[in-house]
Structure formats: C-alpha cells, structure tokens
C-alpha positions as a Markdown table, in Angstrom:
| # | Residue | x | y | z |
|---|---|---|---|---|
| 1 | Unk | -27.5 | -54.9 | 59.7 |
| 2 | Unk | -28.6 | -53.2 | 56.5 |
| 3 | Unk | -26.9 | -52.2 | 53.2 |
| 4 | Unk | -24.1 | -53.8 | 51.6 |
| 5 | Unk | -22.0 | -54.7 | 54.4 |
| 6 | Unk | -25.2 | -56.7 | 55.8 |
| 7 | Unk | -25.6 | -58.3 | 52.2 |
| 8 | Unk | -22.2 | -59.7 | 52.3 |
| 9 | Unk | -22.5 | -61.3 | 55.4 |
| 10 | Unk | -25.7 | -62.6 | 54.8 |
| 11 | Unk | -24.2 | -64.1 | 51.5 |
| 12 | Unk | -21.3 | -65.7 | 53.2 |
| 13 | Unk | -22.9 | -67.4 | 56.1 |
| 14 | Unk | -24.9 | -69.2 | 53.3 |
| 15 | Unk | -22.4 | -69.8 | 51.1 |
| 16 | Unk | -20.1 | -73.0 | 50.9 |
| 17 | Unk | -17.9 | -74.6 | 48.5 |
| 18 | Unk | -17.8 | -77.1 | 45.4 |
| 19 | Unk | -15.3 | -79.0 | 45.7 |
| 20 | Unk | -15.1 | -81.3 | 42.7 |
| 21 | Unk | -11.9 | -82.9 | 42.0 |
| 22 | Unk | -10.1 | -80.0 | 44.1 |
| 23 | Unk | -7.7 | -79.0 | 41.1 |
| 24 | Unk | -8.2 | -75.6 | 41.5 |
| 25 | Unk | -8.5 | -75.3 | 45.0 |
| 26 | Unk | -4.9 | -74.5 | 47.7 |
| 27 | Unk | -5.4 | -76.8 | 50.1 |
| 28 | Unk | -3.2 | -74.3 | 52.6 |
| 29 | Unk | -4.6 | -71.2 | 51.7 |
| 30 | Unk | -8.5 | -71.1 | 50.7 |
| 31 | Unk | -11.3 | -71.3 | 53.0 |
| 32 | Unk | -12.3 | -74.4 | 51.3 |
| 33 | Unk | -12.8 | -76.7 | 54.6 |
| 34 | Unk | -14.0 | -73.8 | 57.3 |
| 35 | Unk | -14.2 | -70.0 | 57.5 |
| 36 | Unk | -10.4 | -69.4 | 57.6 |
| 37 | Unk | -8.0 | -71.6 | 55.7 |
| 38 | Unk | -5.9 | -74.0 | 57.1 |
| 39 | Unk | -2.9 | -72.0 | 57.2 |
| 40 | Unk | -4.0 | -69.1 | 59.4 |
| 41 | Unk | -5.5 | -72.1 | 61.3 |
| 42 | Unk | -2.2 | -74.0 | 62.3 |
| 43 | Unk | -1.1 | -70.5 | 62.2 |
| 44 | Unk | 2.8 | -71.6 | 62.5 |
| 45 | Unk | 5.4 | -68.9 | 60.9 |
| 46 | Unk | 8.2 | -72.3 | 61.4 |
| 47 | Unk | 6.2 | -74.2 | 58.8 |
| 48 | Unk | 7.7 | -72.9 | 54.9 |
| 49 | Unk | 4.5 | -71.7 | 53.8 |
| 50 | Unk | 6.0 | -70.9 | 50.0 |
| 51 | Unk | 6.6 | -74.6 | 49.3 |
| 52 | Unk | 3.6 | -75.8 | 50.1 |
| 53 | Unk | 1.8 | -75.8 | 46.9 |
| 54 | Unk | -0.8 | -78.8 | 47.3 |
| 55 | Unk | -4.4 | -78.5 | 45.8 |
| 56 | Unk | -7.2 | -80.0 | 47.6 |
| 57 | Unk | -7.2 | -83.1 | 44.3 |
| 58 | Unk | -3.8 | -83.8 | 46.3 |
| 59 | Unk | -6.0 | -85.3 | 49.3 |
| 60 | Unk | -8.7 | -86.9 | 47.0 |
| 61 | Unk | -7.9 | -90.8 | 46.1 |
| 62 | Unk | -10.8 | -92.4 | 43.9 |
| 63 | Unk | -13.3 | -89.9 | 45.5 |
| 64 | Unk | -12.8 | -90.0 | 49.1 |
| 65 | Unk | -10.4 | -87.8 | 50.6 |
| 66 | Unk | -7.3 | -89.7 | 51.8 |
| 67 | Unk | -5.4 | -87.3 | 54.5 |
| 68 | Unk | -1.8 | -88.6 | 55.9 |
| 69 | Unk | -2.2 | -90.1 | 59.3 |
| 70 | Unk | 1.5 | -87.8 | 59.9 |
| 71 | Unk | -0.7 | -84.7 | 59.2 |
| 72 | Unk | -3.6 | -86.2 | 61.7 |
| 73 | Unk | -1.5 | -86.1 | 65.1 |
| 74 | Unk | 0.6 | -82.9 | 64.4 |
| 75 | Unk | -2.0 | -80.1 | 65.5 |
C-alpha cells in the first residue's frame, strides 16, 4: 500500500486508546474497547439505541472497571 490511504491504515493498526476516567468516551458508540464499537457489535435494531447515553467512567468503580453481570450473559 502506498500514499495516504496506506498511511491511515498503518496509523490505525498502531493506534489505541486512553482511556482515563472514560468521561468523555460513549461507551455504545466509540471504538474505545475493539475496532468497531459495541453497538455495531451487538448489532441489535430492538435495543433503543438513543437512550443509551453511558460513558465508559459509567463502568469505572475506584479504577477498575465494574461491568453488570446482566450485561455479561446477554450476548
């Protein structure tokens, strides 16, 4: 690959995120945890996407992430 398009690639495959306390991250929406986001993941047009409005800090309790055990044996 050359040019830009090989740039961008190249860029994304070593690029990650920082998560810090997560208040500016959507926990449904950005790529924060893998290379698509969790919603195109579940990928479920029954689930109300528009009120879900959680930031990543929403899963973070005293610096360890804390996810629901309801959440772990949905998908």
């Amino acid at each position: 690959m050359s040019g830009v398009r090989g740039a961008i690639e190249d860029v994304r495959a070593h690029s990650g995120w920082v998560i810090r306390d997560g208040d500016s991250i959507d926990l449904w929406r950005d790529n924060w945890c893998s290379p698509i986001s969790l919603k195109d993941w579940i990928n479920d047009d029954y689930i109300p996407w528009n009120d879900l409005h959680a930031k990543v800090s929403s899963i973070i309790v005293e610096g360890r992430w804390v996810i629901p055990i309801s959440c772990c044996f949905t998908y």
